[in-house]
C-alpha positions as MATLAB code, in Angstrom:
seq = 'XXXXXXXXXXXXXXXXXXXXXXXXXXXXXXXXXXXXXXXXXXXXXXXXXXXXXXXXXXXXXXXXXXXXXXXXXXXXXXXXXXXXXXXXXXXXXXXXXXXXXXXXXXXXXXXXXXXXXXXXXXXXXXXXXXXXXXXXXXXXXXXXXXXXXXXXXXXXXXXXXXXXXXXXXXXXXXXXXXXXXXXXXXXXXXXXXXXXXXXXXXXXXXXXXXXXXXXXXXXXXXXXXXXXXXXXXXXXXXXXXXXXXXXXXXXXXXXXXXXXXXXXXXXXXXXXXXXXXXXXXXXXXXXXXXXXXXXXXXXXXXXX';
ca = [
     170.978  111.867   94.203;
     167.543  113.397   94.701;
     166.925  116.245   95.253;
     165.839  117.865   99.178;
     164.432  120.901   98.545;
     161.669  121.795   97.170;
     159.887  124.286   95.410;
     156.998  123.737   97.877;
     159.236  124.419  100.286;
     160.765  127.486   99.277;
     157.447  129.046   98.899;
     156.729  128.179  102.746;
     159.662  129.230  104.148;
     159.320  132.572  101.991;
     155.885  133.195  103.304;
     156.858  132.758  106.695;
     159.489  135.256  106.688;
     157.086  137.395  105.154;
     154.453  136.945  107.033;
     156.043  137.048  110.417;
     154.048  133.339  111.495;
     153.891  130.022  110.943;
     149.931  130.637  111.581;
     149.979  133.877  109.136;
     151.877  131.886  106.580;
     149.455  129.379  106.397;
     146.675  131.878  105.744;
     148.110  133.307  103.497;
     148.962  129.610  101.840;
     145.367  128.284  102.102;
     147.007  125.665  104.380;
     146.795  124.399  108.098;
     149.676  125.892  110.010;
     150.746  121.915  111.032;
     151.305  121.334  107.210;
     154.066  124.402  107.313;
     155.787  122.825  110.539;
     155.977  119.376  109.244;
     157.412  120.532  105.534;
     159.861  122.521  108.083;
     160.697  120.165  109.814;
     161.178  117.856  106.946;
     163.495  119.850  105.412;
     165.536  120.429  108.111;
     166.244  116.824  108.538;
     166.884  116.107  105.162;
     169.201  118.546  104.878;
     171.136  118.560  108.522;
     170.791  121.978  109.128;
     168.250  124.158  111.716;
     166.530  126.252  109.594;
     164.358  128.649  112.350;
     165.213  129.478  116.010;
     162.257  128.361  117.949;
     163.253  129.604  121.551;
     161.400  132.712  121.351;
     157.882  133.778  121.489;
     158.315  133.970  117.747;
     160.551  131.423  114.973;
     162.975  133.118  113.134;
     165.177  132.522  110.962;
     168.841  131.162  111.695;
     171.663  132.179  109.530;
     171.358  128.986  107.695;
     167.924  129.891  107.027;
     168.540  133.576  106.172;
     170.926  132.083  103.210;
     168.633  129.680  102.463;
     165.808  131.957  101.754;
     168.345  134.604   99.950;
     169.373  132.068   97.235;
     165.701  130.220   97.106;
     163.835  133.473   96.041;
     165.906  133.928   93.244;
     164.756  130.198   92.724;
     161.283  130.907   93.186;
     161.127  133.675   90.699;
     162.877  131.603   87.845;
     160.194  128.916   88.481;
     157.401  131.513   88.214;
     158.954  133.257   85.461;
     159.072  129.172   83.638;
     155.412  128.497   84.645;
     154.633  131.793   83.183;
     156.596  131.731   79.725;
     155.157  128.131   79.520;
     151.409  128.878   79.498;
     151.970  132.001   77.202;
     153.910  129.847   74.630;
     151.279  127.238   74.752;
     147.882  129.768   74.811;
     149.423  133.416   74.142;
     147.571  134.402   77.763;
     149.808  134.576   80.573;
     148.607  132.975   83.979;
     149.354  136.160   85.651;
     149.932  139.499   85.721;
     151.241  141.719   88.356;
     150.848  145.196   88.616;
     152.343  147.739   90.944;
     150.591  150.783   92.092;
     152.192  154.332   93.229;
     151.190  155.235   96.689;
     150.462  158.167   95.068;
     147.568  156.810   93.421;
     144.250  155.910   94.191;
     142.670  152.822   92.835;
     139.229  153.745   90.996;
     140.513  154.409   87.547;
     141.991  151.351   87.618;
     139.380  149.268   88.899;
     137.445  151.136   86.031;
     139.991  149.287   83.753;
     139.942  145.688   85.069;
     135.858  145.767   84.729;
     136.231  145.630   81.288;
     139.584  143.457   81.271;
     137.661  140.510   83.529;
     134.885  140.833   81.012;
     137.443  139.969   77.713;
     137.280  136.687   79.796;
     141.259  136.170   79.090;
     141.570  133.677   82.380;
     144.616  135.898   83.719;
     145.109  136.673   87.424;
     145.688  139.804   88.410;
     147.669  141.218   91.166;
     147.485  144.800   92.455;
     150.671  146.089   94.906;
     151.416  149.319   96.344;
     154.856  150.495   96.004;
     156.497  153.485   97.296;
     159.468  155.830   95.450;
     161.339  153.772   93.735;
     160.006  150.723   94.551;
     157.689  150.804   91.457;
     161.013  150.654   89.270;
     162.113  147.732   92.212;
     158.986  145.978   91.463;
     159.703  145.429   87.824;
     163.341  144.864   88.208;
     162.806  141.903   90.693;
     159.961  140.332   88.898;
     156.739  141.242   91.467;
     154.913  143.482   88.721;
     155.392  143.136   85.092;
     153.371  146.467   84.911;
     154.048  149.606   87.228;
     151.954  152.956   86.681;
     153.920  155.910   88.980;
     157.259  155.275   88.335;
     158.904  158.071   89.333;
     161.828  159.392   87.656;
     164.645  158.080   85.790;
     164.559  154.147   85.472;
     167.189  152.077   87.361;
     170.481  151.840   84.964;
     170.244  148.242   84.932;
     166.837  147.551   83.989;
     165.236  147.197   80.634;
     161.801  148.847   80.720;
     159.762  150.540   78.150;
     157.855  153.246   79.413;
     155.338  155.848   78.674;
     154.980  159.376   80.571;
     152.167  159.938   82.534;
     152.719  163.499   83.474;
     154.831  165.665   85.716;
     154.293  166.084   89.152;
     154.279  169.554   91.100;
     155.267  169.234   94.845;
     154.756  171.897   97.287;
     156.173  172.426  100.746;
     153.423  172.031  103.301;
     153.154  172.377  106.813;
     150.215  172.304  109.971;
     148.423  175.130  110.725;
     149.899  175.068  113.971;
     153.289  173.874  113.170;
     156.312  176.531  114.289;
     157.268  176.812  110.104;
     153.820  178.228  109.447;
     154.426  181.351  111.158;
     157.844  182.049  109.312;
     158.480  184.541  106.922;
     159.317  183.314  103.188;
     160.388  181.874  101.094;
     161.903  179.387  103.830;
     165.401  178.446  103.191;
     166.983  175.315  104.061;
     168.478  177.080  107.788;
     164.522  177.222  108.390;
     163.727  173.757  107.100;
     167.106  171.377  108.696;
     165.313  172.836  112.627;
     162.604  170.892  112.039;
     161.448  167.108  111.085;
     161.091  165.926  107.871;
     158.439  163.361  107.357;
     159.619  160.647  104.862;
     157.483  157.633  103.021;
     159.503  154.513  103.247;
     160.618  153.587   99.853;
     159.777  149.956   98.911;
     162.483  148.814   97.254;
     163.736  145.049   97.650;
     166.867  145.111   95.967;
     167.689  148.657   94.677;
     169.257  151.262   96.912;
     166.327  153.411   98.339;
     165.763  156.824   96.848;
     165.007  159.778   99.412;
     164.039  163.154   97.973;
     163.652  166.546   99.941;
     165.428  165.670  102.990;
     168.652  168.022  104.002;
     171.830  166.682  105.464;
     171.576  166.663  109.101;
     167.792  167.095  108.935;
     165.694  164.969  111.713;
     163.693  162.466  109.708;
     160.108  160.108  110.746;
     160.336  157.926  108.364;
     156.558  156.341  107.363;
     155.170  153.471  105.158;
     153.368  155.403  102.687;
     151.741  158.887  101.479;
     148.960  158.961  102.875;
     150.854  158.052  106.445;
     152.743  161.045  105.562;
     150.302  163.833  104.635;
     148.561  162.430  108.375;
     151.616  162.557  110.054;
     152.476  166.637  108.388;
     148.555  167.130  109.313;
     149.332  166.227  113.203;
     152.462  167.990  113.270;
     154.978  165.571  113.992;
     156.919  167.156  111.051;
     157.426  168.571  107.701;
     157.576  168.215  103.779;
     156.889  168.545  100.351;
     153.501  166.642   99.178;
     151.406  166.388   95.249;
     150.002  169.775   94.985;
     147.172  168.708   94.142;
     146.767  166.359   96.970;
     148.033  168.984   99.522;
     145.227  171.593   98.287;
     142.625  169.527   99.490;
     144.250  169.319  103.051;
     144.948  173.339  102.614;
     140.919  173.730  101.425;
     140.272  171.776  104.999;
     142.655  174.502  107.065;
     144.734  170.841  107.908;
     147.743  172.134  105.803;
     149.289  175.030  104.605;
     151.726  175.473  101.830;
     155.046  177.726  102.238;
     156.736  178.817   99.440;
     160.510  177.418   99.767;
     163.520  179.285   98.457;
     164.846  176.008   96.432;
     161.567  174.637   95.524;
     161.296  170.967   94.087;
     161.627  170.752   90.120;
     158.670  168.859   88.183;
     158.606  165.260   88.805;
     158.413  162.814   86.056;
     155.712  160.210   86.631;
     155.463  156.670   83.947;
     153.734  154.150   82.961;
     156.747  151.391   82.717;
     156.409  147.174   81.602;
     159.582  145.029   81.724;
     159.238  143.511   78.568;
     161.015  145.334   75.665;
     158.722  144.955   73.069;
     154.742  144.485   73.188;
     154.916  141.483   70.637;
     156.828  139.645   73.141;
     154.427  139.366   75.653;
     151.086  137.706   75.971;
     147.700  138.990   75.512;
     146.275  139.597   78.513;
     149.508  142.682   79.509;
     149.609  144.072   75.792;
     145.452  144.714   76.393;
     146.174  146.332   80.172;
     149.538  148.514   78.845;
     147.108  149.890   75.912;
     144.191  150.808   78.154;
     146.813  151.834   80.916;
     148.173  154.199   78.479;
     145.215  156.512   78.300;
     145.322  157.315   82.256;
     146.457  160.700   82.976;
     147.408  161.891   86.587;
     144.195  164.400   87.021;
     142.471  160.608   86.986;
     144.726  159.173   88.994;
     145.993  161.410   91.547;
     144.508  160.996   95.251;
];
């Protein structure tokens, strides 16, 4: 019997769940948004089963197509994980590597980095992503990085990563100017703290449980997509929370932010470099050149 689905169509249905359109999907696919709706369509007759509610404004997905796109990720990844392992075994290069970012982190010593790693002319594609928390460790567990610099803290029990430190992170508790908290007395304990919001990046993880740090029981919470959402957010008011020191001094330098020393301050935060593979002689070229080079950033570099 042959086979009805596709990888082809995996990849579109995935896109359009991720991208929120057929139109964005096909964007994002390089591909007229009629292609998308007749491999849809296609599928869904050849396999008897609706795959997106079309009654609204927007298609979504039906249950069918909710399982569907569960189980055909998984697929997805194996494929690119084949395609990959392929091309290294025949060339020692690999097609592509994917590397996730901190949020914490800008971009420049990096870009530094893949200068002179487009210039060893190794053919690989690179692909940068911004995690969040524990989403860097998320990223390497599910397969969308193969590098991630900012991991933070201890690695996911299930996972097996090799991993450098970075450097450990100093948080302080920071607040606006004109936020009630910066007229208390201190150190603030956490009776001062739980009365007011707590501003929260989201953490980006797919499949492991989200980690949330600095937030008491009880405690009011705006959750926000990233850092630099949050340190605006603390800036304008709408809450609290503990930031980099070294990013919240330059806020505190501007008179947007001002730090209160907290009776239960935040321990030092350990920060790593982290690749999935096990051993550097079991992966291709192109990653064993970026993890060396990678492995000489430091945080002062790094940090936003």
């Amino acid at each position: 019997m042959a086979l009805k689905l596709s990888i082809e169509a995996l990849e579109v249905i995935d896109s359009i769940a991720r991208k929120g359109s057929f139109a964005a999907a096909a964007e994002s696919l390089y591909r007229v948004p009629s292609a998308l709706t007749y491999t849809i369509r296609k599928l869904e007759e050849d396999l008897g089963v609706t795959l997106f509610d079309r009654s609204g404004h927007r298609a979504t997905l039906t249950e069918a197509g909710e399982e569907l796109l569960k189980e055909g990720r998984h697929l997805l990844e194996a494929a690119q994980t084949i395609e990959c392992r392929v091309k290294r075994i025949a060339t020692g290069i690999e097609t592509d590597v994917g590397v996730a970012i901190s949020d914490l982190f800008k971009t420049e010593a990096i870009y530094a980095i893949l200068t002179d790693f487009y210039a060893q002319a190794f053919g690989t594609r690179i692909k940068l992503t911004r995690e969040v928390f524990g989403g860097s460790w998320d990223a390497l567990q599910s397969g969308r990085a193969d590098i991630s610099i900012g991991a933070p803290g201890e690695a996911p029990p299930s996972g097996s990563f090799s991993t450098k430190l970075l450097g450990h992170l100093e948080f302080v508790f920071a607040v606006a100017p004109h936020h009630p908290l910066a007229s208390f007395s201190e150190p603030l304990d956490g009776q001062d703290i739980i009365l007011y919001r707590s501003i929260a990046a989201a953490d980006s993880s797919r499949s492991l449980p989200a980690r949330t740090s600095g937030i008491l029981t009880g405690q009011d919470v705006l959750t926000v997509p990233d850092m630099q959402s949050k340190v605006e957010a603390q800036i304008y008011g709408l809450g609290v929370g503990y930031l980099p020191a070294k990013l919240a001094q330059r806020y505190v330098n501007a008179n947007q932010l001002v730090i209160k020393q907290v009776a239960e301050p935040k321990t030092l935060a350990p920060t790593f470099l982290a690749w999935r593979s096990s051993r550097k002689a079991s992966m291709g070229k192109a990653q064993q050149w970026l993890i060396k080079r990678f492995e000489q950033l430091t945080l002062d570099e790094l940090l936003m």
